[in-house]
MARROTOR-99688 format. One line per field, with one value per residue (C-alpha): x, y, z. Coordinates in steps of 0.02 Angstrom, whole numbers, plus 50000, padded with zeros to 5 digits. Each point is the difference from the previous one (the first is absolute). Example, Ala and Ser with C-alpha at 12.3 -4.5 7.8 and 13.67 -1.06 7.14 Angstrom:
<fipas>
c1: 50615,50069;
c2: 49775,50172;
c3: 50390,49967;
</fipas>
This chain:
<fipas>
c1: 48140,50194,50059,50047,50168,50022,50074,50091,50112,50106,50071,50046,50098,50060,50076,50070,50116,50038,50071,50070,49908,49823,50079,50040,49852,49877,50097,49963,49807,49979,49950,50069,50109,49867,49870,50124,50044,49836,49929,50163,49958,49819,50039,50108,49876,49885,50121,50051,50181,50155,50054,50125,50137,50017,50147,50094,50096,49890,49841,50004,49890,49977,50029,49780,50016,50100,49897,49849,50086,50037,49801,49958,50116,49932,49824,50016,50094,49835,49906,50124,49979,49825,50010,50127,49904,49830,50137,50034,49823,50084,50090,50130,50107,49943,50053,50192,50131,50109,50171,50161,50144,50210,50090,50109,49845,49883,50100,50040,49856,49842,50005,49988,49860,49914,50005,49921,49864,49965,49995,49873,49901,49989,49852,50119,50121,50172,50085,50193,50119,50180,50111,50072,49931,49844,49856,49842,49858,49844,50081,50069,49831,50084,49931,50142,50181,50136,50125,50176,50118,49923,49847,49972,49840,49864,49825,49961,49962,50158,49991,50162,50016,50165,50182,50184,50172,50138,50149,50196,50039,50137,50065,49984,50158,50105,49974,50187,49981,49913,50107,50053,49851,49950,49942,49878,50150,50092,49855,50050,50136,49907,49938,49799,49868,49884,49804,49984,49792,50030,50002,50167,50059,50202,49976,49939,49981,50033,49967,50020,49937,50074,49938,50159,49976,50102,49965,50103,50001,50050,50113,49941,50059,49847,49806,49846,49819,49945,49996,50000,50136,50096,49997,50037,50183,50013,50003,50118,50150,49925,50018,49892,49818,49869,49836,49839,49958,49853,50134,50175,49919,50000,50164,50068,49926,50076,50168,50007,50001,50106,49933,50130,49992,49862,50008,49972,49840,49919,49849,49831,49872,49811,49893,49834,49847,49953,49828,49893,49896,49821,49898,49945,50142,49960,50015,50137,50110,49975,50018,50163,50037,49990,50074,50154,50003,49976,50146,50109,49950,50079,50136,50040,50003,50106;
c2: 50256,49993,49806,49939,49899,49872,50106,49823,49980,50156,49904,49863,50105,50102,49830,49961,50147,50006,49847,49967,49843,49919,49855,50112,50112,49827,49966,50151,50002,49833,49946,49917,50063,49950,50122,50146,49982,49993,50155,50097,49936,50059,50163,50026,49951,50135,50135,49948,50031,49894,50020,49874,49941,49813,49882,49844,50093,50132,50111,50165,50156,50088,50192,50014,49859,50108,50151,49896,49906,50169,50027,49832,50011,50158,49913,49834,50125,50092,49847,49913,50156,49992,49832,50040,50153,49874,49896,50117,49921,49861,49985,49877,50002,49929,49964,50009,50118,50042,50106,50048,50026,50028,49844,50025,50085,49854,49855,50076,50070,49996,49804,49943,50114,49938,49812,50080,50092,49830,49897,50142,50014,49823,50072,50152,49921,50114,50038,50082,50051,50033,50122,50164,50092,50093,49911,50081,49991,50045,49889,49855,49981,50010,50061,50074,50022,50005,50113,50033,50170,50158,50019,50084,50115,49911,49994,49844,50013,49960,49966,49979,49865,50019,50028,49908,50067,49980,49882,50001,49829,49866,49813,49973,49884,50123,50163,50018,50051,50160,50047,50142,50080,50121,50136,50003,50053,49848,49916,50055,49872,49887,49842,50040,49875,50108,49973,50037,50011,50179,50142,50050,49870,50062,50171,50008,50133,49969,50109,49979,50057,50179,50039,49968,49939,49913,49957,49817,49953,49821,49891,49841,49852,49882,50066,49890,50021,49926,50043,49825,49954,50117,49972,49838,50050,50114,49862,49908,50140,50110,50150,50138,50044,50094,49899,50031,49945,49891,49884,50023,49988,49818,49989,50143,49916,49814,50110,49935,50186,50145,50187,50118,50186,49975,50156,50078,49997,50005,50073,49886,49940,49958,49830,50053,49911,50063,49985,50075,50129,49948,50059,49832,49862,49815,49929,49877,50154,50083,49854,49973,50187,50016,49826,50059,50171,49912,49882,50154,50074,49869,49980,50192,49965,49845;
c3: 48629,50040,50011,50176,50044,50141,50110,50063,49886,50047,50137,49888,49882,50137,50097,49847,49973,50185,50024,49803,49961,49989,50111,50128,49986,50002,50150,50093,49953,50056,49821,49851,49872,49868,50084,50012,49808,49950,50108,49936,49798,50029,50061,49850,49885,50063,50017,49844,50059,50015,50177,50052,49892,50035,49965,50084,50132,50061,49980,49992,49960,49827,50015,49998,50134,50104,49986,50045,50149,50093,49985,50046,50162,50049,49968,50089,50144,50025,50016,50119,50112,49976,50064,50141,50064,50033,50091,50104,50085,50048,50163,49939,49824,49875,49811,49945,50075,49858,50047,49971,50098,50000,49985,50157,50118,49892,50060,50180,50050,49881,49957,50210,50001,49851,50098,50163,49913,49911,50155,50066,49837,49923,49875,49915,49885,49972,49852,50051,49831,50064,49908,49995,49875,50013,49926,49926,50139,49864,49877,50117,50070,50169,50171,50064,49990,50137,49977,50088,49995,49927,49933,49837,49969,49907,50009,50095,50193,50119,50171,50077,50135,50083,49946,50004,50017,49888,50062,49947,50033,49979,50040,50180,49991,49904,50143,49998,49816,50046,50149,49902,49961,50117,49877,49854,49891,50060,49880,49824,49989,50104,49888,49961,49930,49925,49968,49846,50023,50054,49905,50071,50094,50017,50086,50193,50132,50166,50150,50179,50143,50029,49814,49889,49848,49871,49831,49940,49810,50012,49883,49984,49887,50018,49968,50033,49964,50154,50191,50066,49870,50064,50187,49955,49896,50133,50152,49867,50024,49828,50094,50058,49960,50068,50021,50086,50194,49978,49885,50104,50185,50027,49923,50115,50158,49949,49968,49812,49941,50123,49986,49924,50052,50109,50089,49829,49880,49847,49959,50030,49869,50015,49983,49914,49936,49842,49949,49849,50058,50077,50114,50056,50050,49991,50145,49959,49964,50178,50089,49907,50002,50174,50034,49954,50061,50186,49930,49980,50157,50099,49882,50014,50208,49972;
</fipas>
């Protein structure tokens, strides 16, 4: 008769390479650090494997740890969905909401929505990771993702919930600066902050309404990894940059930021929830889901 394993302990060792340390992992269980070491040294001892190599600084997994945390994630997945799909039963949300989203759209957009869905469901706790790269959903153990732009094939489920355009912005106090650019090849001597987050962040196409289009490869002296960091050098007199609506709006409206070219465009991205593929949802991630799809729809009308 084959020996059994408590099945438990995957999501011990599993929390512990996620977040890097048995602190942090104890943290995020809700249990003590001396539990999670001891559930991680017992299912060593019946693998008979090494899989975490442990030291002062950090912990991290052995080359069999790794193999085994990609099955354990894909595991402790199927048995979250498992979980979320009886959910579904339920009315309300219920359990932890764990996401992903841009920094820029994150901050904007996602983080004010996060508070109202709170104040309407007191019982779902919310878990929100800020950043701009794309993080593993399977492996993250995350419900969704929100992304911005373009999206890339894969094989999770997308739903897109609305769109933004693409602004060419500058100081509001320093309009006279600009005077002389009435032409998107006025721009390539133009001073340019560029976001370096993008794949190509220095050439630009801009159309306008009769159809002409001109490409613009910009030359730009200072690069920055962040929207909001930029809009911020940019109200400072950094130069030009081209940042998304949902960020420059307010800032266009208080006459902080001035529109450059606004007669001309440039082509419009998507926002998207991501989500692994199910054919049940829980409902804390269509409430959210369509939370902020009606969030967009009245942005997109604002």
């Amino acid at each position: 008769m084959a020996k059994s394993h408590n099945l438990n302990r995957l999501a011990y060792f599993a929390a512990v390479v996620e977040t890097g340390s048995f602190t942090n992992a104890a943290d995020r269980l809700g249990v003590t650090k001396a539990v999670v070491s001891s559930q991680v040294t017992q299912l060593e001892q019946e693998l008979q494997t090494a899989l975490l190599v442990r030291n002062t600084r950090k912990v991290s997994a052995t080359e069999a740890g790794k193999l085994f945390y990609t099955r354990c994630a894909s595991i402790l997945n199927e048995a979250e969905e498992a979980f979320s799909e009886l959910s579904q039963l339920s009315e309300q949300p219920m359990g932890t909401l764990r996401m992903t989203a841009p920094n820029d759209y994150g901050t904007a957009i996602v983080a004010p929505l996060v508070a109202a869905f709170r104040h309407q469901y007191p019982e779902c706790q919310v878990e929100l990771y800020l950043g701009d790269d794309h993080r593993d959903l399977m492996a993250g153990g995350l419900d969704l993702t929100i992304r911005v732009g373009w999206l890339r094939d894969s094989g999770l489920s997308a739903r897109k919930l609305g769109g933004f355009r693409q602004c060419l912005v500058g100081a509001g106090d320093m309009s006279g600066r600009f005077d002389h650019i009435q032409h998107p090849s006025d721009l390539a001597t133009a001073p340019f902050v560029a976001n370096t987050a993008l794949s190509d962040p220095l050439h630009w196409l801009f159309e306008n309404a009769a159809g002409e289009t001109v490409p613009v490869a910009m030359q730009s002296e200072l690069s920055i990894d962040s929207a909001p960091a930029i809009m911020s050098a940019v109200e400072q007199g950094a130069g030009l940059a081209i940042l998304p609506d949902y960020l420059v709006r307010d800032r266009l409206t208080s006459g902080a930021l001035m529109q450059v070219l606004p007669a001309w465009q440039l082509p419009e991205g998507g926002i998207y929830a991501v989500l692994p593929a199910a054919k049940f949802r829980a409902a804390k991630v269509s409430v959210f889901t369509e939370m902020l799809r009606q969030a967009e729809k009245i942005r997109g009308r604002g």
